[in-house]
C-alpha angles and dihedrals in degrees: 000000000000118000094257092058092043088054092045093061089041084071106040089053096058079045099060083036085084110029090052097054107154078232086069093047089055094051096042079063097045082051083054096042089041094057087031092068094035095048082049083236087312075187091085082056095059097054100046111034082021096065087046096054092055091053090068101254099131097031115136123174090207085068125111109259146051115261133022120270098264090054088054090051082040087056092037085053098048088072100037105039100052133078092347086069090048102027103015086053099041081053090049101052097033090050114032099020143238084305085065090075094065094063088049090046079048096049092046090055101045095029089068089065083053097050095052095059111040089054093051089048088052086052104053084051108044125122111239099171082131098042085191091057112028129175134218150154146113085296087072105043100056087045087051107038101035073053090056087050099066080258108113095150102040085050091053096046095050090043090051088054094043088061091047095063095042091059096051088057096045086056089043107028104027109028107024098040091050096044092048097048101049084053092043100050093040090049092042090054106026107018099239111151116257097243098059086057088054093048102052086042095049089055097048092052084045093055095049095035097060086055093067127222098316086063091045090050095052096046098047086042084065106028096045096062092044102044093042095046093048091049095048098046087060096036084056100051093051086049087051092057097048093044103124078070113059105075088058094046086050090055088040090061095048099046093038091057080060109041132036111277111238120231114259129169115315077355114109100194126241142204120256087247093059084041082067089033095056096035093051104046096049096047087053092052095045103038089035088213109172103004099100103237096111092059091066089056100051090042083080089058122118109238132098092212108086097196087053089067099040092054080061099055093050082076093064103080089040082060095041112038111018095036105035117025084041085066091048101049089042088046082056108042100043096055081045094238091153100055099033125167127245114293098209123358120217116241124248090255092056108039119153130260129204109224138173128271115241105164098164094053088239098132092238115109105255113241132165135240092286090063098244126127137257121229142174139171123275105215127074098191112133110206127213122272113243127253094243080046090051097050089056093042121012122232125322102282090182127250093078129137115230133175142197103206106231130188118248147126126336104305108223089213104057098010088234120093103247108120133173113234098208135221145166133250102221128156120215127233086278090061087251112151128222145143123260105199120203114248102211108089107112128190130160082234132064107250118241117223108232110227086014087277092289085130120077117185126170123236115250097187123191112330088358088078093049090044085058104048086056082045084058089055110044115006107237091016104106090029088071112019092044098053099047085041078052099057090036088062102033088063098040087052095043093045096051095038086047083065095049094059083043101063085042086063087049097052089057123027099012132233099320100082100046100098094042087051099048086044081059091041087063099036080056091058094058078047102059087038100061097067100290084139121035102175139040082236092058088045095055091048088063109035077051103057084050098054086043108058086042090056093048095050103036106040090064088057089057095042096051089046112028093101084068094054084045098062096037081048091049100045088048091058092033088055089044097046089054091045092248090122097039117166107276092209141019110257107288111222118303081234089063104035087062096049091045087242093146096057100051 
């Protein structure tokens, strides 16, 4: 990483420092509880008349929009359900922990109530001038009811800075992570460059983008149940074999959200607070509860009753988080992929050894400008895989990323002091093997090597971990169904998020520069793709920045205006309950209902 770079997360770090306060993250949940109790755990609801309404009960092609209301939650989904469930899981365990999974399993839960509100708030606000083409969003709503207020210019203004943060997480969340994960997983499995995988996936996004959001609706509509059914068959036959488990990893979650998680293995340990940290953050940026980019989604749905559509967007973080990202976690933790044992162990004659970094060749110790200095690893021995390792994974092929775990200063991402020291596994021209080790971790104290290095793991970042821990299970297996469930999800989430920034542009500067601005949403992708980002940390420091600034500018709108969803919330159910709002027609067929066939 050039200094530049290193500077540049420095930043970001001390960033994200702030946004994500733990403070923040206990609030985020007292928004979820609060709505929770004033929606009378409307989440019961959505699971019960929500799952009705999908189905195509209440459509009505008279109504205002552009798409039904399960290709909204399609569209909603596309974005929600995708990487965050493969890469955003496989951080959160191998960072924070399996306590990590308990604050997902939280924000599911409560985040339901969110979502439920801010979309109906969206709909009661949208602009339906085209009633073909409407817009919505938390953009709107703080320009129109800041306007019913008697406040034009303060809705404008927090409208305006709602956009700008959506826009930064739809660079860093939907366009980068996605980018950078495709590229990561196919290069890690079948060595093609980064870059290829940006650019094919740069050109499909391209091909469905330029068709709008009806495009978008009809091919989540397909993609979302595919790509979700196929993930979860094979999630659940790895979780059949490893049944006897489960119990114990289920406890696991529960006690470890509670109590420091103890190092193991690749796993480096954390405290019980970065197990919330880390659970928390990742289940907001996959389930996108309470940053206001669903909304946008479910604007384009046909109804003219805003509380309908927000009770089915209140499925989206059950799916997503409670469903999905459960499965993952539990296909992790119970063939043990997060706290995985050494893959080749160096021998007593070729140890390790931790030395400075003089890159100049002036005999003084490099360090940067924070004054700390800069260290790498002396031997460039490469061991032989084992033979259990082999089996998983075959033989080194070169190009992988491999790590020896050294004691140091306070690690930022698990608040101990365990850190890895990385390398790489390359072969010469004569075919020799060895290990080339990075020369930029930097610490005031010289690291000490834990079990002296004898240990050597390779890194599994992001969906590559969840790709191994199917690997573990059945040899091949996450080598191929990850990495299509990858790309699956990877479109889905680019071309949805794609539409987020879109009607951002639109808030702001119009129609005029929407094609300019999905030609620069592409070009982002490649981008991502080349080597932008180099490690999960740096990915989550990004993805993160994104989710934060959402959070901070959306959840005051909420807040300001949630009496109004409530009402409109409370007088929906109060007119169902009485039979006033009865279903007009028997369910059309599910076919239909996923082209969009019973609303032309």
């Amino acid at each position: 990483m050039n200094g530049m770079m290193e500077q540049f997360m420095g930043v970001l770090d001390s960033v994200n420092g702030v946004i994500w306060h733990n403070i923040v993250l206990y609030i985020v949940l007292g928004v979820g509880i609060l709505f929770t109790i004033w929606t009378r755990f409307g989440q019961y609801r959505a699971l019960t008349h929500g799952v009705q309404v999908i189905r195509g009960v209440y459509d009505d092609k008279n109504d205002p929009g552009a798409i039904n209301h399960f290709q909204a939650l399609s569209a909603a989904l596309s974005a929600t359900v995708g990487l965050g469930n493969i890469a955003g899981v496989a951080v959160a365990v191998a960072l924070g922990g399996p306590g990590a999974v308990f604050w997902m399993w939280m924000v599911g839960l409560f985040g339901m109530a969110i979502k439920m509100t801010e979309v109906t708030l969206a709909m009661i606000y949208r602009n339906t001038d085209d009633p073909e083409n409407p817009h919505g969003g938390p953009m709107f709503v703080a320009h129109k009811a800041f306007r019913d207020l008697g406040f034009p210019t303060i809705g404008k203004v927090v409208g305006g800075l709602f956009v700008v943060t959506l826009l930064i997480s739809t660079i860093t969340g939907g366009n980068m992570f996605q980018a950078w994960s495709v590229g990561e997983i196919t290069e890690n499995y079948f060595k093609v460059p980064s870059i290829v995988s940006g650019i094919v996936l740069a050109l499909v996004v391209g091909l469905v983008i330029v068709g709008g959001i009806k495009r978008i609706g009809a091919v989540a509509g397909r993609i979302v149940p595919f790509m979700c059914l196929l993930y979860l068959i094979a999630a659940m036959v790895v979780l059949v074999m490893n049944f006897t488990q489960i119990p114990a990893m289920l406890k696991l979650i529960v006690v470890e959200a509670f109590t420091p998680s103890q190092a193991s293995g690749a796993f480096l340990g954390g405290t019980a607070g970065y197990a919330l940290l880390w659970g928390m953050k990742r289940a907001l940026f996959s389930s996108e509860a309470g940053q206001g980019s669903s909304p946008i989604a479910h604007s384009a749905a046909k109804t003219d009753e805003p509380a309908r559509e927000g009770i089915v967007a209140g499925l989206e973080p059950f799916i997503d988080t409670i469903v999905v990202c459960t499965i993952t976690s539990l296909v992790i933790l119970s063939t043990g992929a997060h706290n995985r044992g050494p893959e080749a162990t160096f021998g007593a004659d070729a140890l390790p050894r931790v030395v400075a970094v003089d890159a100049d060749g002036d005999g003084a110790q490099d360090e940067n400008s924070n004054g700390e200095l800069y260290w790498t690893i002396s031997s460039a021995t490469s061991p032989n895989r084992s033979a259990d390792a082999r089996k998983v994974a075959g033989d080194w092929g070169g190009d992988e990323d491999v790590f020896v775990i050294v004691e140091a200063h306070h690690n930022p991402n698990t608040g101990l002091n365990l850190h890895r020291m990385f390398g790489t596994v390359e072969f010469d021209e004569d075919g020799n093997r060895h290990i080339t080790w990075n020369t930029n971790f930097t610490s005031k104290e010289r690291p000490t090597l834990v079990n002296q290095g004898a240990d050597l793991y390779v890194d599994y970042p992001g969906p590559s971990l969840t790709g191994h821990a199917f690997d573990r299970a059945i040899p091949g297996l996450g080598k191929w169904l990850v990495t299509f469930a990858a790309w699956l999800f990877a479109l889905s989430t680019a071309i949805s998020w794609s539409y987020y920034g879109e009607q951002g542009v639109v808030y702001l500067f119009g129609n005029k520069l929407v094609l300019p601005y999905k030609l620069l949403y592409c070009i982002l992708i490649i981008v991502a793709a080349a080597g932008f980002i180099e490690t999960d940390a740096q990915l989550d420091s990004l993805t993160a920045l994104g989710t934060g600034v959402m959070l901070w500018a959306n959840i005051p709108i909420m807040l300001v205006f949630g009496a109004i969803a409530m009402k409109t919330y409370n007088n929906y159910f109060s007119r169902l309950k009485s039979g006033e709002l009865e279903a007009p027609h028997k369910a059309p067929k599910f076919s239909d209902v996923v082209e969009g066939h019973d609303v032309e």
